[in-house]
Wavefront OBJ file of the C-alpha trace (Angstrom):
o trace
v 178.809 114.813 95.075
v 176.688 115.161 98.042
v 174.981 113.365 100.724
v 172.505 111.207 99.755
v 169.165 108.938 101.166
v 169.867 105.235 100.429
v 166.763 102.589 100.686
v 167.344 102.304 104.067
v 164.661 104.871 104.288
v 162.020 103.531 102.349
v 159.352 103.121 104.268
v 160.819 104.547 107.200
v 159.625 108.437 106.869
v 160.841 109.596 110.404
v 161.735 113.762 109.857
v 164.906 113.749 111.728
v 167.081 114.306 109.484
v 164.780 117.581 107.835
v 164.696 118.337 111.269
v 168.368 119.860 112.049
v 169.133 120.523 108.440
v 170.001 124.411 108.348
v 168.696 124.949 104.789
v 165.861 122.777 104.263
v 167.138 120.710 101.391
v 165.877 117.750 101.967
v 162.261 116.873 99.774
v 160.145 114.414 100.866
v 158.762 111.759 97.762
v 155.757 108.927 98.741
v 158.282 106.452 100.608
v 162.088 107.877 100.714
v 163.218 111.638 101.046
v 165.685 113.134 98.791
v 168.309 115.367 99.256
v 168.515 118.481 96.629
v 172.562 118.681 95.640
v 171.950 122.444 94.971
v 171.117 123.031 98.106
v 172.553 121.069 100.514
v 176.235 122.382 101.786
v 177.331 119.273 103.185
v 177.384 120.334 106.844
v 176.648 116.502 107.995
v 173.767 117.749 110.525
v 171.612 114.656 108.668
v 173.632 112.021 108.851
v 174.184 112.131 112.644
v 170.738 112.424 113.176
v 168.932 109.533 110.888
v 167.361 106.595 112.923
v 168.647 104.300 109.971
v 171.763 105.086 109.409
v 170.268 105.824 105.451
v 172.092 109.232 105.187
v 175.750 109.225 103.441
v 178.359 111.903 102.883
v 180.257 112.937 100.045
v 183.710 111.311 101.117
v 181.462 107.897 102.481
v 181.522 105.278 100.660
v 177.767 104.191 99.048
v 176.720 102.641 96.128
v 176.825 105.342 93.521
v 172.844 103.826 92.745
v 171.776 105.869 94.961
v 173.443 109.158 93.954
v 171.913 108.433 90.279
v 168.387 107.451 92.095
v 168.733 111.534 93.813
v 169.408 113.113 90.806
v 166.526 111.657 88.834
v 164.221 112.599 91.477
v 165.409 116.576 91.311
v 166.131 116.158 87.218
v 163.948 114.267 85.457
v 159.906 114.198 85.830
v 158.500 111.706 87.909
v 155.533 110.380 87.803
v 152.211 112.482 88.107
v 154.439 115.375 87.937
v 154.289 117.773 84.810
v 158.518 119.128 84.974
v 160.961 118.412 87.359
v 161.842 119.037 90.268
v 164.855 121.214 89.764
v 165.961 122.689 93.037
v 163.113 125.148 94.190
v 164.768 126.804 97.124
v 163.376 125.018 100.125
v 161.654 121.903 101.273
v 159.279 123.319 103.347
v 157.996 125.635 100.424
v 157.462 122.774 98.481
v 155.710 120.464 100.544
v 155.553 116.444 100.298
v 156.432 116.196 96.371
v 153.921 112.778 95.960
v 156.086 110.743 93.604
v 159.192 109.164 94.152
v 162.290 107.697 91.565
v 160.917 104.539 90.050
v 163.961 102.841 91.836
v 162.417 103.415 95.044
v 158.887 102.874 94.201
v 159.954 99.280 93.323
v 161.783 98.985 96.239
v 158.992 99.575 98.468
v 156.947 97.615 96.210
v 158.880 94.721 96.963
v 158.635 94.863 100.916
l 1 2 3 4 5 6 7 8 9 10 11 12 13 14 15 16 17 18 19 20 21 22 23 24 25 26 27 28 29 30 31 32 33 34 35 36 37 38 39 40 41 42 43 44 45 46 47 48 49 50 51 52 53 54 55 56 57 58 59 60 61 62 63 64 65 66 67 68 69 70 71 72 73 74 75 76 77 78 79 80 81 82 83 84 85 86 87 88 89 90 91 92 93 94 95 96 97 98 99 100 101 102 103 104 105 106 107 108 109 110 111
């Protein structure tokens, strides 16, 4: 497993975290960023530097929600989106992704 954006960051879009990561694995959705487990090699540069505390490693402990709530947002299609994700080699490339997991989507929903 690897680190992963709990709801702590819905809603709270602040680029810190993309900021000092080295290889630019982490995607931005509507209200929450996601971190791409292909991608990311678990250097911790994130965690240190995310204004809410939403960032957690691989030996943290987390609800394993939000683990499943990353992968769906790199595996499965979201919505507006015609395939998934998958892990295209860089944030930046990529650009704001304009859909997020439906877990987080109700989450902010519900602020």
């Amino acid at each position: 497993m690897t680190h992963v954006i709990t709801d702590a960051c819905i809603g709270e879009m602040d680029a810190s975290c993309v900021d000092v990561c080295p290889v630019d694995c982490i995607y931005e959705g509507v209200e929450k960023r996601y971190i791409n487990p292909d991608e990311c090699i678990d250097c911790g540069a994130c965690v240190t530097a995310c204004p809410v505390s939403a960032i957690f490693g691989p030996n943290d402990p987390q609800d394993p929600v939000w683990a499943e709530d990353n992968r769906v947002f790199f595996d499965e299609m979201l919505p507006g989106r015609d395939e998934p994700l998958g892990s295209p080699g860089g944030a930046s490339a990529v650009g704001p992704v304009g859909a997020d997991t439906p877990l987080a989507s109700r989450i902010a929903a519900d602020r």
